[in-house]
C-alpha positions in Angstrom: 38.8 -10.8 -25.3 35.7 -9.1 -23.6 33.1 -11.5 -22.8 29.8 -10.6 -24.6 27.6 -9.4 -22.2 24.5 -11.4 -21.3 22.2 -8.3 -21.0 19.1 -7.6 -23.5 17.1 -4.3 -23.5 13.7 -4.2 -23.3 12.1 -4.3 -26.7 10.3 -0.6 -27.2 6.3 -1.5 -27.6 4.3 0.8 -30.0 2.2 3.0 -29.0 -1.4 1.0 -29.3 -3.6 4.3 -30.2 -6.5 1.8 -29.5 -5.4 1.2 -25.6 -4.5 4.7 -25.2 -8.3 6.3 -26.1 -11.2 4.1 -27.5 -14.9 5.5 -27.6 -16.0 3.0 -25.2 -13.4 4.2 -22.1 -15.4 7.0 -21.9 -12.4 9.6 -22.8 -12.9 10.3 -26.0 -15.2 10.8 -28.9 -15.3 10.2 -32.4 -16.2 13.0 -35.0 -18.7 12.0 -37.4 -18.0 14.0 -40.0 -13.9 13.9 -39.8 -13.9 9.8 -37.9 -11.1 12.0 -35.5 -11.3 11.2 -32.1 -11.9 14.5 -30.0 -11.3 15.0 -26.0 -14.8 14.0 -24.4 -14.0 16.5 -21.5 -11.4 19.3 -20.8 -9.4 17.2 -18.7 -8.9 15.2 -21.1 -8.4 17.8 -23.4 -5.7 19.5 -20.9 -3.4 16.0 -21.3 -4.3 15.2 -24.8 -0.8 16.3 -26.2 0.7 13.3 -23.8 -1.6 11.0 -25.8 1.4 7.9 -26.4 3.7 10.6 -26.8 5.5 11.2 -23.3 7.1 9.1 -20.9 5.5 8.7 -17.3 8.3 9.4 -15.7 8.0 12.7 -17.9 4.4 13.4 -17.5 4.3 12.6 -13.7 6.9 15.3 -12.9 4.7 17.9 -15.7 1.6 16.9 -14.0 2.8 17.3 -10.4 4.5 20.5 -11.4 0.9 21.8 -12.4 -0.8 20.8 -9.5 1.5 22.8 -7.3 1.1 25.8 -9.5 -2.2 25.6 -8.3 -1.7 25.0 -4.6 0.6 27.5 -4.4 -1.2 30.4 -6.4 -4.3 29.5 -4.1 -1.8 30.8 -1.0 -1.5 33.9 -2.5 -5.0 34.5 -1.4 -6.0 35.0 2.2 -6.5 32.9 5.1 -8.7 31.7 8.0 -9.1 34.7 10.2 -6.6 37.0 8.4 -6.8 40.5 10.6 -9.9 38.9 11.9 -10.0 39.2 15.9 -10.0 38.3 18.3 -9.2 34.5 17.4 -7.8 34.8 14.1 -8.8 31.9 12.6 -7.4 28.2 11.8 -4.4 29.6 10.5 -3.6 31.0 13.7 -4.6 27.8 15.9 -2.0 26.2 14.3 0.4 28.7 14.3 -0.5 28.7 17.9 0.3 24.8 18.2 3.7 25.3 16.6 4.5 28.1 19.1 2.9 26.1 22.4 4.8 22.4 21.5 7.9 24.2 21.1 8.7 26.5 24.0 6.3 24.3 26.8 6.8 20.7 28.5 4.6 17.9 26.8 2.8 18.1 30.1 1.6 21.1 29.5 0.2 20.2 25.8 -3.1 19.5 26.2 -4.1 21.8 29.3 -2.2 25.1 28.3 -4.7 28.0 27.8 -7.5 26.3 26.2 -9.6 29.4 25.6 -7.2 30.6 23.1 -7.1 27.7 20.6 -6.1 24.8 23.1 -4.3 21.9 21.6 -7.5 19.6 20.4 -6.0 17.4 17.9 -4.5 13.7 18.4 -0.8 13.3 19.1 0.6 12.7 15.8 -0.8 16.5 15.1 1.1 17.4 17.9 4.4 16.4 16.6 3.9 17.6 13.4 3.6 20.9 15.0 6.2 20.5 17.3 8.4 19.7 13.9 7.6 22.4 11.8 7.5 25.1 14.8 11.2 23.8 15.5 11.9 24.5 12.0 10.4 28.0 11.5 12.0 29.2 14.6 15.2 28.7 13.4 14.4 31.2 10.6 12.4 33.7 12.6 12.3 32.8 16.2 9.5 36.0 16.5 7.0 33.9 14.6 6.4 31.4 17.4 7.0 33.3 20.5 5.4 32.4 23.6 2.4 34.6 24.6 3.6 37.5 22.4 3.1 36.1 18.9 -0.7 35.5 19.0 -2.2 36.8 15.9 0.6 37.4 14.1 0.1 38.3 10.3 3.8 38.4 9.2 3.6 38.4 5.2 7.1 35.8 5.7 5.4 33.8 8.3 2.6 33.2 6.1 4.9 32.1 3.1 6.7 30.1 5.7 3.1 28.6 6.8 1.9 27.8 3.2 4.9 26.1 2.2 4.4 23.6 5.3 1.1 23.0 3.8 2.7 22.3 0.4 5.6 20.2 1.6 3.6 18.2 4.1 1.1 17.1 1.0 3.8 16.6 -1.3 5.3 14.1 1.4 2.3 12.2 2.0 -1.1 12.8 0.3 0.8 13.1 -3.5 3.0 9.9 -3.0 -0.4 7.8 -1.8 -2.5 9.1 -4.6 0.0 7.5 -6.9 1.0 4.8 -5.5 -3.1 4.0 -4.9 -4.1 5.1 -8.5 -1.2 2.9 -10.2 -2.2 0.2 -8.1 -5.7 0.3 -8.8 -5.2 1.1 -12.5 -3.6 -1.9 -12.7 -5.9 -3.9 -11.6 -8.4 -2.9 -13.5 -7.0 -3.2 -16.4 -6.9 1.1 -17.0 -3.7 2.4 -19.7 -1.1 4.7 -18.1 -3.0 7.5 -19.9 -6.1 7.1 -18.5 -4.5 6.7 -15.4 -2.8 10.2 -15.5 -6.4 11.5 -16.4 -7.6 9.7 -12.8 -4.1 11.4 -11.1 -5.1 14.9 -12.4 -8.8 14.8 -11.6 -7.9 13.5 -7.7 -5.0 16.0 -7.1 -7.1 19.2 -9.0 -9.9 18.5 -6.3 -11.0 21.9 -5.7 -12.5 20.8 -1.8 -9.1 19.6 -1.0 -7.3 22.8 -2.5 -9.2 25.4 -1.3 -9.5 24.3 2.1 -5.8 23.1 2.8 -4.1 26.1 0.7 -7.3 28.8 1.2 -8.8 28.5 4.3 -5.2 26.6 5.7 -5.4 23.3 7.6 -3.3 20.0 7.4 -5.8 17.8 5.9 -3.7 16.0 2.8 -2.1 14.6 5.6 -4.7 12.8 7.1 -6.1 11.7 3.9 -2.8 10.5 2.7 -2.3 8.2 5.9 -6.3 6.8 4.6 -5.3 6.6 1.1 -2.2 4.8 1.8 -4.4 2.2 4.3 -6.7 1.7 1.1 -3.6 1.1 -1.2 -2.6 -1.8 1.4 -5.9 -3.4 1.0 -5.7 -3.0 -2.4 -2.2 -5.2 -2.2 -3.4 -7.5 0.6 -0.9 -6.2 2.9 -3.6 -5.6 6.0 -1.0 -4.9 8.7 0.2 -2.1 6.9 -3.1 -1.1 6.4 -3.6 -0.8 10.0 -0.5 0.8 10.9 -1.1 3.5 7.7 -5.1 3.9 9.5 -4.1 4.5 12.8 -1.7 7.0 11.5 -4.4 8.7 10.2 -6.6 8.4 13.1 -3.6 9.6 14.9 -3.1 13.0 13.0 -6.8 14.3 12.8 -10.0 12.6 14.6 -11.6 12.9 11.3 -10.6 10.3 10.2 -13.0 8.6 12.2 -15.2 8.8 9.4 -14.1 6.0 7.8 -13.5 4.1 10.6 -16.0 1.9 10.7 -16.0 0.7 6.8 -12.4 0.0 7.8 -13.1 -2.2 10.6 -15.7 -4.0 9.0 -13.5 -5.1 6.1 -10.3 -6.3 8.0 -12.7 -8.1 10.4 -14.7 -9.3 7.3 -11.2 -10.5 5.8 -10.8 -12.6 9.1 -14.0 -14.3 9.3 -14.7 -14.9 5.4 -14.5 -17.5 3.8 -13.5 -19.1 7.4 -12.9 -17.8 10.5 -8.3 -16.9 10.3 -7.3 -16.3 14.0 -4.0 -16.0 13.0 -4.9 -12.8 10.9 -7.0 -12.2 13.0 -4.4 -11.6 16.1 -1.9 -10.1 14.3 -4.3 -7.0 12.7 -5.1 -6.9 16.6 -1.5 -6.8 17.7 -0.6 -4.6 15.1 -3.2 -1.9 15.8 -2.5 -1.7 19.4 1.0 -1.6 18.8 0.3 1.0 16.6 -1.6 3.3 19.0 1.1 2.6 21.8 3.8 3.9 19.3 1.7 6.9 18.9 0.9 8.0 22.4 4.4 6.7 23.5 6.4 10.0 22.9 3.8 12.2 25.2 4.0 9.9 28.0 7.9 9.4 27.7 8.0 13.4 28.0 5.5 13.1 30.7 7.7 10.6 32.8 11.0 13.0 31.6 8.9 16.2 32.7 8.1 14.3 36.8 11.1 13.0 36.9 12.2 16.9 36.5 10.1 17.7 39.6 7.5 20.0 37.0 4.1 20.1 38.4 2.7 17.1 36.4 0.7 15.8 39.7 -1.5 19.4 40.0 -2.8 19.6 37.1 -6.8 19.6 36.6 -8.2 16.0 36.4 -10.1 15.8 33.0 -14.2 14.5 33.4 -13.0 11.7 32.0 -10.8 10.5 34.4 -12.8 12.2 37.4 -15.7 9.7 36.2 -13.6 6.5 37.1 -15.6 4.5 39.7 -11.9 3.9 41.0 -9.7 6.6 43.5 -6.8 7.2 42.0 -3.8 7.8 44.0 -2.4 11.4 42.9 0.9 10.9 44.5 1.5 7.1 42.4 4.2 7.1 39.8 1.5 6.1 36.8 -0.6 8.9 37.8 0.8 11.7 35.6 0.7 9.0 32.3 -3.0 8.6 33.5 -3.8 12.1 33.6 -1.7 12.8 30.0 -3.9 10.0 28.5 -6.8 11.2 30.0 -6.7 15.1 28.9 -5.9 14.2 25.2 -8.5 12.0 24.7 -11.1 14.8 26.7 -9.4 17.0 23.8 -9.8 14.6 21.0 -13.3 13.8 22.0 -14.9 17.4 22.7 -18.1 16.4 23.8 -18.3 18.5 26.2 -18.0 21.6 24.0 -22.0 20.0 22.3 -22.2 18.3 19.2 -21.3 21.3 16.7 -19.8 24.5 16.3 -20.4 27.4 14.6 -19.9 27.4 10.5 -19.3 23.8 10.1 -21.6 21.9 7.0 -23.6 18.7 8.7 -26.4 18.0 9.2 -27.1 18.8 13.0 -25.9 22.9 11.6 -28.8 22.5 9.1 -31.7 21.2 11.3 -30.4 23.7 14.4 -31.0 26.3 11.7 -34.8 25.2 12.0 -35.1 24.0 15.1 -32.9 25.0 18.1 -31.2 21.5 19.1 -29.1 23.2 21.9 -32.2 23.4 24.3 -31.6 19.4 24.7 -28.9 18.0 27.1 -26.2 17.6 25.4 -26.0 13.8 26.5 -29.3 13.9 25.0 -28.0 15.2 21.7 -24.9 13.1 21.8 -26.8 9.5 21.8 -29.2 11.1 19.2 -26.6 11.9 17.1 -24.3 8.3 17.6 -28.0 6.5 17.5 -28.3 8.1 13.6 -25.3 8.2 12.7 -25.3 4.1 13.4 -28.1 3.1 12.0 -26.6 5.3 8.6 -23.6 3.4 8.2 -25.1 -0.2 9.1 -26.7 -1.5 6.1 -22.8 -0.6 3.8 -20.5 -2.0 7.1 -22.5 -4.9 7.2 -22.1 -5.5 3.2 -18.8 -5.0 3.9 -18.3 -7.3 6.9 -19.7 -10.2 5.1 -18.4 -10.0 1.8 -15.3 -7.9 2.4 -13.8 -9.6 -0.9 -16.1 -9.6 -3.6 -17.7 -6.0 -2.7 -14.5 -4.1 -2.4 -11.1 -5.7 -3.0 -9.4 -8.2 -5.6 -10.8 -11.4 -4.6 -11.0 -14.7 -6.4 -13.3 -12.8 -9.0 -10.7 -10.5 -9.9 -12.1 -8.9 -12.9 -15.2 -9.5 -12.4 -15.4 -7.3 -9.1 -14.3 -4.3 -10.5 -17.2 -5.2 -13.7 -18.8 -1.7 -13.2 -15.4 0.3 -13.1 -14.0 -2.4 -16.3 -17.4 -1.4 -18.6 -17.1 2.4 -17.9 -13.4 2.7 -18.4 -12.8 0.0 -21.2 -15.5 -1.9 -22.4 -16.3 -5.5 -21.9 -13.2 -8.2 -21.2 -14.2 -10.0 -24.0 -13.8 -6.8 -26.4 -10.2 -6.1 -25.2 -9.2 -10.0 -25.1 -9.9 -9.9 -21.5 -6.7 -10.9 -19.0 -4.6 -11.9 -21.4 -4.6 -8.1 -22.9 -4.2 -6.9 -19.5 -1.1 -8.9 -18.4 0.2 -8.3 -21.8 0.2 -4.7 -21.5 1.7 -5.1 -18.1 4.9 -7.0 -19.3 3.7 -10.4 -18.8 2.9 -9.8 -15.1 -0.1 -11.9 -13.4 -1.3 -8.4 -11.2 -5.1 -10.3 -10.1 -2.7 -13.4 -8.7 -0.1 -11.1 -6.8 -2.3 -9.1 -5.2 -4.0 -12.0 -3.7 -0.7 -13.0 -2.1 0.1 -12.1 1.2 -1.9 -10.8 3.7 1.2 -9.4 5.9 
């Protein structure tokens, strides 16, 4: 006789129309005349037939099917210096990358004809290049040619280009997002519908579309290594958080713009309530171990490429490293990894080149428009610029340095923190039966006490 068997399905729930859209989350309205509720925006509108109807693991797959619709119809268009010389644009800089880390030593990277769209990006960049060039020359080794592919407008190589775009932020940015916005949706308390609304209103940015799919660069990638850092916070798991930030810090020196909120808040987590040295060392440890991960595989190709006798020892010494109050022996065996970490970070850090280029939106492009700021030293400009640029971000680091808990992640006061997000999304806690409606919805599940476990 078979044994009966011990497993239950999970009850179906009904679909609480309530939950799903009330008035007071801000997504929909009520008619006066008809007491129907209406769409309060078109996004809205654009997923109202999902209202309780489909499953997420149906709607994510129709929503992420969209979104690339989008991307990729935005390809069709041109690019970033299309038949524009004689530099070509982004599009061909990172072409250019893809055809230099693929046919030349690592040594040769960061110094290799710098007047024609030099390597300038951290290593992680680098290998991502070296990747996908790796990968296109198998189908067309003509698109990434040494020397004789510069400026290349191959209608193929451009499909082949835009899909590296596409598959690169379907790899990292899109999994983030989601992972981040059901995370934080949770949290807070927001439905599964309302959280597809938030999913389709991130990923339809029309910044990050145009400018990764139009004008072509690689920045979903970058922003998915920061968006995954956040999520970590989000889940208390700060290690992670480092190791996702220096990723990102790793792929494009942007990301150096939200650096310092970032460091302010895992410091803040190790000194508030009370001083945690043990966090404290181990968000240190990780991070360094991090960056030596990162830089490891240029110097192991720079040891590979002296040990090979190439001429790692001749190359031009960076001002960086020529600035060291020390003499350097040229002939030592820890010269060459000197000289490699030097050059990239004189890359990275183009100060040299002044404080802006041509066509890029700050605010140093707006007041040189006005009055002519490349008169000054550039030294001069530099310490202007990090002196204002300081002062900016001081008053929010320092908010976040002190109370790194209660400002921005799920502290003790759970629900309370995330008040102002709770009232415009679903009303008070009290009108929705506060945590105990929220856990119910979630199967039982105490999110505000799991989150606060574990910091590793």
């Amino acid at each position: 006789m078979t044994p009966a068997s011990t497993h239950k399905p999970r009850r179906r729930r009904k679909a609480d129309d309530g939950a799903l859209a009330h008035p007071a989350h801000g997504t929909v309205t009520i008619d006066a005349a008809t007491k129907q509720q209406r769409p309060a925006f078109p996004l809205v509108a654009f997923l109202w037939p999902a209202k309780g109807t489909l499953s997420q693991w149906v709607l994510l797959p129709l929503i992420l099917m969209a979104v690339g619709l989008f991307r990729w119809t935005t390809g069709l268009w041109g690019y970033s210096g299309f038949q524009k010389p004689p530099m070509h644009g982004d599009f061909e800089a990172q072409r250019h990358w893809m055809e230099i880390t693929t046919h030349l030593p690592m040594t040769q990277w960061y110094f290799h004809d710098l007047e024609w769209w030099g390597l300038d990006y951290p290593p992680l960049t680098a290998y991502h290049s070296w990747l996908l060039g790796k990968i296109g020359s198998i189908i067309n080794p003509s698109w990434f040619a040494l020397h004789t592919s510069r400026g290349l407008d191959d209608p193929l190589l451009k499909v082949y280009m835009r899909a590296t775009v596409f598959v690169s932020e379907y790899l990292i940015y899109i999994p983030a997002v989601i992972v981040f916005l059901r995370r934080y949706s949770r949290l807070q308390g927001v439905n599964a519908w309302e959280y597809s609304i938030a999913l389709v209103a991130v990923l339809m940015q029309p910044a990050t579309i145009l400018i990764d799919h139009g004008h072509f660069q690689y920045n979903t990638v970058m922003l998915g290594f920061v968006v995954a850092s956040m999520s970590s916070m989000l889940a208390g798991r700060l290690l992670w958080s480092c190791v996702f930030f220096v990723a990102a810090l790793g792929f494009k020196q942007m990301a150096l713009f939200y650096a310092p909120a970032v460091f302010a808040y895992l410091l803040g987590g190790c000194l508030q309530p009370r001083l945690q040295p043990v966090r404290l060392f181990g968000i240190a440890l990780t991070t360094l171990i991090s960056f030596a991960v990162l830089f490891l595989p240029l110097l192991l190709g720079t040891a590979y490429d002296t040990h090979r006798n190439l001429p790692t020892r001749s190359l031009p010494a960076p001002p960086l490293l020529s600035s060291l109050p020390l003499s350097l022996n040229e002939k030592s065996w820890y010269y060459p990894l000197l000289l490699q970490l030097a050059q990239s970070t004189h890359r990275i850090f183009p100060l040299a080149r002044g404080l802006f280029e041509d066509k890029v939106a700050n605010l140093w492009c707006a007041l040189h428009t006005f009055h002519k700021l490349h008169r000054y030293p550039t030294h001069l400009v530099s310490r202007a610029a990090l002196l204002a640029t300081s002062a900016a971000i001081l008053p929010p680091t320092a908010i976040l340095l002190w109370r790194p808990r209660r400002s921005s992640s799920p502290g003790p006061s759970r629900l309370q923190a995330g008040a102002s997000f709770s009232r415009a999304t679903r009303g008070s806690a009290a009108e929705y039966a506060g945590v105990d409606r929220v856990r119910e919805r979630l199967g039982g599940v105490d999110v505000f006490s799991v989150a606060g476990e574990g910091w590793a």
